[in-house]
N, C-alpha and C positions, 0 to 999 in steps of 0.2 A: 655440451650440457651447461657449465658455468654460466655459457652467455645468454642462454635461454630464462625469461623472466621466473622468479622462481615458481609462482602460479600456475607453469603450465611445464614446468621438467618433468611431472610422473607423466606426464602426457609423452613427451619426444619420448622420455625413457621405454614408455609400455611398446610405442611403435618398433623402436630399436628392438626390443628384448621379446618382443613377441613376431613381429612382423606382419601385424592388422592392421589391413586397407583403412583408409582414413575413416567411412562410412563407421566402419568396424569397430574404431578407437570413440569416435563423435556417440555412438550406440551402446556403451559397454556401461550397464550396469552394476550396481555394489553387489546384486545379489547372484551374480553372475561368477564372482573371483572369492576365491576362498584362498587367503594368505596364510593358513596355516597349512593346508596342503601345499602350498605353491603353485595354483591352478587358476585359471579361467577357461570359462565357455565362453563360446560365439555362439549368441542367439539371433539376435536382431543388431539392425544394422538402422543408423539415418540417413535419408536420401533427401537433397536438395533441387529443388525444382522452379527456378525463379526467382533465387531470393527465399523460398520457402521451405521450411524443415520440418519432417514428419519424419516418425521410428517407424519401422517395418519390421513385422510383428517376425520376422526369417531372412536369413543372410542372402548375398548374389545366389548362391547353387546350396543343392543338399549337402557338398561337399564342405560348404563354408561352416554349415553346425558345426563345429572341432572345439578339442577341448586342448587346451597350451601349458605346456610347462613353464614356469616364471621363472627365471634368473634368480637369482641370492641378491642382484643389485635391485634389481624392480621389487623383489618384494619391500626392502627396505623403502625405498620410495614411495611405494602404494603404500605402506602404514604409516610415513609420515603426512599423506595426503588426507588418510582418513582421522589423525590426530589432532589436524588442526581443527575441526566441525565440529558446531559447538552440540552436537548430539548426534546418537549413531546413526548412520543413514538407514535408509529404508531401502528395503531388496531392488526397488524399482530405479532408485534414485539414481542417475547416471552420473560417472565420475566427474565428470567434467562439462562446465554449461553456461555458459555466457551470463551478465553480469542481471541480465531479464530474469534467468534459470533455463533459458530456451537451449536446445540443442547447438553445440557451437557450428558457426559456418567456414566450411573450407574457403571462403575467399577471405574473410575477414581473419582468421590465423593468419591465412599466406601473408598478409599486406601488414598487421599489427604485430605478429611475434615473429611466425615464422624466420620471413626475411631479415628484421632487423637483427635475428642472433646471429643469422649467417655473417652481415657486417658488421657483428661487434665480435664477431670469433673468425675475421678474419678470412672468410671465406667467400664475399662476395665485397671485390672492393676495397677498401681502408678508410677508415676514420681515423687520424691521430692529431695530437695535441702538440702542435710544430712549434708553438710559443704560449703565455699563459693567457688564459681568454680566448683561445684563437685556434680553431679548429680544421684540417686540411682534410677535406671528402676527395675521393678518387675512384673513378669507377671507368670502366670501361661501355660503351655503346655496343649495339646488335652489329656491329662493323670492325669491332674488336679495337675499334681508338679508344686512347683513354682521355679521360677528361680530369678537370680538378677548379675547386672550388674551396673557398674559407669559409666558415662561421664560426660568429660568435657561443654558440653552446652546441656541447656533442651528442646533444638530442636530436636538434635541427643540421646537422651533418649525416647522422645515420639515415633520418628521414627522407633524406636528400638521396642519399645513395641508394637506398630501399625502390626509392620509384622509377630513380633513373638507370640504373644498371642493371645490365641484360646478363641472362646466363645465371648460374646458381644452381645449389642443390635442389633436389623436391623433395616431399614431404615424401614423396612415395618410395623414394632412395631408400629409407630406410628399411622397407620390406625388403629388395634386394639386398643390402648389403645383409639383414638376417638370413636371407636363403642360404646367402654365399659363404657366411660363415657356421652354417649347418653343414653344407657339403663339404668346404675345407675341412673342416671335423669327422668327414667321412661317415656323417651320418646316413644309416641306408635312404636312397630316394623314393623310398615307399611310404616313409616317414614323415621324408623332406614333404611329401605332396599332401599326407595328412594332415601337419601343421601350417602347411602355407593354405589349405583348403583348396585346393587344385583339385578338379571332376576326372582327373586323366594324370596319369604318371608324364605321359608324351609332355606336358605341360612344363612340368616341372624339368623334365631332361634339356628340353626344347630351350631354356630360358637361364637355367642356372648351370646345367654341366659342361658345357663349350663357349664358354665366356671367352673373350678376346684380351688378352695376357696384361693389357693394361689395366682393365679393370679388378684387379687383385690388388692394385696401390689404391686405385680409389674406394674397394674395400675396405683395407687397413687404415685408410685417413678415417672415414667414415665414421665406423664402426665398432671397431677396434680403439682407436683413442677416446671415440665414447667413453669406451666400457672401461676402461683403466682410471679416468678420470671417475666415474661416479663407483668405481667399486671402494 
């Protein structure tokens, strides 16, 4: 979260702490989250088609209308989000929208924030400052060689390592690692599929109850250091 610009942290945070499809998080209006219950609906969802963004008046499935409980961290996030605006928003008004006010697009997050937090939190790659002025990018290729390179400012490093290296987290990670740390909490999965919006329990069983042993570390990196860091 730290390395995430701070513009869009209630955004990674909502995904974390909720575990809404990107569509989901891009679509989520003010009138939608009530932060003194600690709640949000899923109504509508934005769907991208070319380059093009339109809201869709209803989510993937009927399943996906669900209503979420918010973390104690996300709330605090979401009322510093709506603090900063210089007037209350309006029910329609969606949290979060490009610099136009347009719906944000999943390719331009990935390429503009997403990835570069991964590189500046260490997660995809290395950026560091080897001598003063003078910056050492390191990343690895789709072939798992690594490579390296200097520049002068650790802007034009990150950038560097953002295009060129392979492999990284998704944005969509973090709906997993919330399923995962629903069920590790033994939440029942009748639950689990209400909140994830899943049309089938099978779903939910199918995808988060017989994980493969590794994936509980990449949970806990995930997810878990998230959440201790913004609590």
């Amino acid at each position: 979260m730290p390395a995430t610009p701070p513009t869009y942290r209630a955004l990674v945070a909502l995904a974390a702490g909720t575990g809404l499809r990107w569509g989901e998080t891009a679509g989520l209006a003010w009138g939608a989250v009530d932060l003194d219950a600690g709640r949000l609906r899923v109504v509508q969802v934005v769907i991208e088609s070319g380059g093009a963004r339109s809201i869709k008046p209803y989510p993937k499935s009927r399943a996906g209308v669900r209503s979420i409980p918010l973390p104690a961290f996300l709330v605090t996030e979401l009322q510093q989000l709506r603090a900063v605006l210089d007037a209350p928003p309006r029910p329609t008004a969606l949290l979060f929208t490009s610099r136009s006010g347009q719906p944000l697009l999943r390719s331009t997050f990935r390429r503009q924030v997403w990835r570069p937090a991964l590189v500046r939190a260490g997660l995809l790659g290395s950026v560091t400052e080897h001598q003063p002025g003078a910056w050492l990018a390191a990343w690895p290729d789709a072939a798992g060689v690594e490579h390296s390179k200097e520049f002068g400012a650790e802007r034009e490093a990150v950038e560097h390592v953002t295009a060129h290296a392979a492999g990284g987290l998704h944005f969509h990670d973090l709906r997993h690692s919330y399923a995962r740390w629903l069920v590790s909490d033994n939440v029942p999965v009748n639950i689990v599929r209400a909140v994830m919006g899943h049309e089938n329990t099978s779903t939910t069983l199918n995808l988060y109850t017989h994980a493969p042993s590794e994936y509980h570390g990449h949970v806990t990196g995930v997810f878990y250091g998230s959440r201790r860091r913004v609590d």
